[in-house]
N, C-alpha and C positions, 0 to 999 in steps of 0.2 A: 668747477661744474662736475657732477656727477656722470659717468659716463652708462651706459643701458647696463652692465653687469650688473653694476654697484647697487642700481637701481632693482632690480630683480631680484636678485640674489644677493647683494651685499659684499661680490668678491672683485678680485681685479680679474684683468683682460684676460691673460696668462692660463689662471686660475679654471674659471669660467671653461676658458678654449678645452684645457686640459680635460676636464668632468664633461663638458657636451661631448668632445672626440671618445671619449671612453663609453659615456653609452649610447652613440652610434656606433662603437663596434659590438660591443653586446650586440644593442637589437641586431645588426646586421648579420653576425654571426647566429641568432636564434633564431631569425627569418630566413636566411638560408640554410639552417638544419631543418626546419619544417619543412621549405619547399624540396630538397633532397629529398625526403623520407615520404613526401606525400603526391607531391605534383612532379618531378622530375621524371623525366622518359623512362627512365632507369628502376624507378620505386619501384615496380613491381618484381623486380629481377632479383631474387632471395640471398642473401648474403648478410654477412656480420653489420650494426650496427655502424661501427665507426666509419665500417669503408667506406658509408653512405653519404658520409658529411664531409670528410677530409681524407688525404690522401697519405699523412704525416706515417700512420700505421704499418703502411704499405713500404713507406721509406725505412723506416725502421727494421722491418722485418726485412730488407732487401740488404741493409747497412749488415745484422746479424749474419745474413748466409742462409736460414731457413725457409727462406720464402717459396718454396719448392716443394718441402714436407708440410708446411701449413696450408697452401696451394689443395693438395691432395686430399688433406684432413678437411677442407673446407668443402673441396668438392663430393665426399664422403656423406658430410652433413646437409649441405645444400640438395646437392644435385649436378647434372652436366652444366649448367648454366650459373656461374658467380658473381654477385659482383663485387665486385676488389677493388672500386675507388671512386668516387661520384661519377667521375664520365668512362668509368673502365670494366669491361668482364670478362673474365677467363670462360674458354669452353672445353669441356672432354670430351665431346659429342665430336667422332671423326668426321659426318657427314657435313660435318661446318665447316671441311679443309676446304674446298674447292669456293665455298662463299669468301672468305677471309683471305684465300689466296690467289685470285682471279689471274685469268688468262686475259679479262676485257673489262673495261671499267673497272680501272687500279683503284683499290683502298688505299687512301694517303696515309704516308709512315708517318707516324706519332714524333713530337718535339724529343724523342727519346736519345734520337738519335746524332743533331747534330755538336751535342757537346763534344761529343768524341773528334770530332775532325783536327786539321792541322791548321788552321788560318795563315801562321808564321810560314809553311813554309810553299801553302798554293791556296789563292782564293778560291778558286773551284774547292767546291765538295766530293770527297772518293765516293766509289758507288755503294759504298755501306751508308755513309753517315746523311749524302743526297737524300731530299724527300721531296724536292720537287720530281716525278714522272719524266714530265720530258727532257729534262736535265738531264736525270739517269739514264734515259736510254742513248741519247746523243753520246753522253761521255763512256756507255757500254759498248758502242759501236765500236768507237779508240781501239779501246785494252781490248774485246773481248778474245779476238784472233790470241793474243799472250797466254790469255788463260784458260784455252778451247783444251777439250779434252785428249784432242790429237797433238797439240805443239808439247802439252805436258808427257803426253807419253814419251816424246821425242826424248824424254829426260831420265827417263823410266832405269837407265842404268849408274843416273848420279844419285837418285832417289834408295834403291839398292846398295851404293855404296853406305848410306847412313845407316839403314837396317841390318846391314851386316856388324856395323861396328857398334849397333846396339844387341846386335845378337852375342856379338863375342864378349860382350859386359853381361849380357847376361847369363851368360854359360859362366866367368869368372865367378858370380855370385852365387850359382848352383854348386859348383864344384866346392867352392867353399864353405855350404850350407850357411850363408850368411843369407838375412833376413834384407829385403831390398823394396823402397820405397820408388813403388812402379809409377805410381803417378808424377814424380819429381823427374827418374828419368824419362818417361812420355814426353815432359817437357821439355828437357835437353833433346829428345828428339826431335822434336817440333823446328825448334832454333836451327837443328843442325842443315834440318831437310830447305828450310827458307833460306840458310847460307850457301849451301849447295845449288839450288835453283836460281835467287835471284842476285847472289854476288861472288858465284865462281867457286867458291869453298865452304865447304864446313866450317861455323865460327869456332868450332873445338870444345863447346861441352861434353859430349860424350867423351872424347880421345883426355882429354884430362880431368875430368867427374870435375868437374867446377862451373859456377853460374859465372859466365862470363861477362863482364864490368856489372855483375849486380842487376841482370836486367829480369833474369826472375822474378827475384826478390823486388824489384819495383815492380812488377807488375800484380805480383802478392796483396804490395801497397795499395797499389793504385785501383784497383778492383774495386775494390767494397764503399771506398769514399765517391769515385766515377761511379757509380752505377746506381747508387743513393742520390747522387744530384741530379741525376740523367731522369730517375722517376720524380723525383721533386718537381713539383710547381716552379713554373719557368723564375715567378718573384720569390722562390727560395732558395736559391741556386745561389744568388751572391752571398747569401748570410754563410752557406752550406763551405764556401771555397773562403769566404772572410776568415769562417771561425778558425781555417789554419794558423792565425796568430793565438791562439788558446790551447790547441789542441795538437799535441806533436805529432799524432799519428797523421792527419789531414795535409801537414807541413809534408811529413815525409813524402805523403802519396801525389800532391803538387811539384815535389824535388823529383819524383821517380818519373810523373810525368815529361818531363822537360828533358830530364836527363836519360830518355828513350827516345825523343824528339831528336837531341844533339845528336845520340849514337845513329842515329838512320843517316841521318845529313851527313854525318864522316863516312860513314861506311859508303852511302852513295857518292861522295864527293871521289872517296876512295877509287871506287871500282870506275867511276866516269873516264878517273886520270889514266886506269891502265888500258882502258877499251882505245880511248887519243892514242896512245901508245904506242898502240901494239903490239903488249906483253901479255893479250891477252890468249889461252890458248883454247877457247870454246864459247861461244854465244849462249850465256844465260837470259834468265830474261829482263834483267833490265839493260841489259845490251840491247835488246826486242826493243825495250819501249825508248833507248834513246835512237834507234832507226826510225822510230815513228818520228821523232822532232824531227829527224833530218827530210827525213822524205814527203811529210804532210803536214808537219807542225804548225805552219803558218796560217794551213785551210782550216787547221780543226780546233784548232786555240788547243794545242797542248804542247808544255813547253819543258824546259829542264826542270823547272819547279813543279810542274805531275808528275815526273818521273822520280823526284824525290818523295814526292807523297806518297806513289805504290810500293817505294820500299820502304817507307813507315810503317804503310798499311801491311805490309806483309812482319817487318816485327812484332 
């Protein structure tokens, strides 16, 4: 017996499915370029074509690194107001800061941001990657005393310690009239100042000019393929982290991921055993946040596994 394809069109089931599925996506995709460009809240808000319909553009240009200089050029030609993705728009317009950054009725953070987090190593959300509100502020209450701007001062002469021995690098490199990539050390500085603070030492970039176990350079990696997925459409995200089996640079920046995940977890495992110790000879701050487990942990749900995630979050 013939079955309704064969009847209609003369093909099988298969077949059939394949050619209607295909132009259901057409139309769907034409009828949503129309209503983007015509009926969407957003049409009127001046900006390039494509950004109107898809958001693919925007990922691209973020994967590149220029999304910054196009940004500006854009704003140049438009106006203070962009828009830069079918539900998205840039403003230059300063007097929009106090709209978009409210003191009372919080703007909720964009899906931008919870790819970044740690799941492996604490269900909770850190206070960056958090976008529920009342989440963040509960779990800001916690930490926030660690990273008040007076317990940090307290620190003010381990911080100094790292500025001096990037100062003394950089007196080496004058005297020598050698030519010096300030932005490579800025970032051994960085490392150094975060080793000093939240795990007792310096991990020793500066003191031996070396990226130490490679966590620069993963984060080199890991940058441009993170940050490309994070503005991707949430159902582009698996294709975005799949296509590492294609693509080596993608692979690497998933290996760098993981293997700046491990190095937080040793280092805190590290620094946990000496604080039990008591070898250690100064209270940094994740020594701060496992006094919080001991003293309130139980009332505020934060456990050794948040205190692993802040010193994530601080690499």
């Amino acid at each position: 017996m013939a079955t309704f394809p064969h009847v209609i069109i003369g093909s099988s089931i298969s077949t059939w499915l394949m050619k209607v599925g295909s132009i259901a996506v057409v139309v769907y995709t034409l009828l949503w370029m129309c209503y983007a460009v015509t009926l969407h809240p957003l049409a009127k808000v001046p900006g390039p074509l494509w950004a109107s319909v898809t958001r693919l553009w925007y990922v691209y240009r973020v994967y590149k690194g220029d999304m910054d200089k196009v940004q500006r050029a854009l704003h140049k030609k438009y106006g203070p107001l962009v828009r830069i993705a079918p539900n998205e728009v840039t403003s230059a317009n300063a007097a929009d800061i106090p709209e978009i950054y409210r003191l009372n009725d919080l703007l909720l953070k964009t899906d931008f941001y919870p790819i970044w987090g740690a799941p492996q190593i604490s269900k909770q959300p850190d206070q960056f990657t958090c976008i529920d509100e009342k989440e963040h502020t509960r779990y800001r209450k916690i930490v926030a005393p660690v990273y008040s701007l007076a317990n940090i001062l307290r620190h003010e002469d381990h911080i100094a310690k790292c500025t001096n021995v990037f100062l003394e690098r950089m007196t080496e490199y004058a005297d020598k009239e050698e030519t010096v990539d300030i932005g490579h050390w800025l970032h051994m500085y960085a490392f150094d100042v975060v080793g000093e603070l939240c795990f007792g030492n310096m991990f020793g970039f500066m003191e031996r000019n070396t990226d130490i176990n490679g966590w620069i350079s993963a984060l080199d990696a890991l940058m441009p393929v993170m940050c490309a997925a994070a503005i991707a459409p949430t159902y582009i995200r698996p294709f975005i982290m799949g296509s590492a089996v294609l693509f080596p640079g993608i692979l690497k920046a998933l290996k760098s991921f993981e293997a700046l995940r491990t190095s937080a977890v040793s280092c805190v495992n590290k620094r946990v055993k000496e604080v039990e110790a008591g070898t250690t000879d100064r209270i940094d701050l994740l020594q701060q946040f496992s006094n919080i487990v001991r003293e309130k942990g139980t009332q505020v749900n934060f456990t050794d596994s948040e205190v692993t995630l802040e010193g994530y979050v601080a690499m």
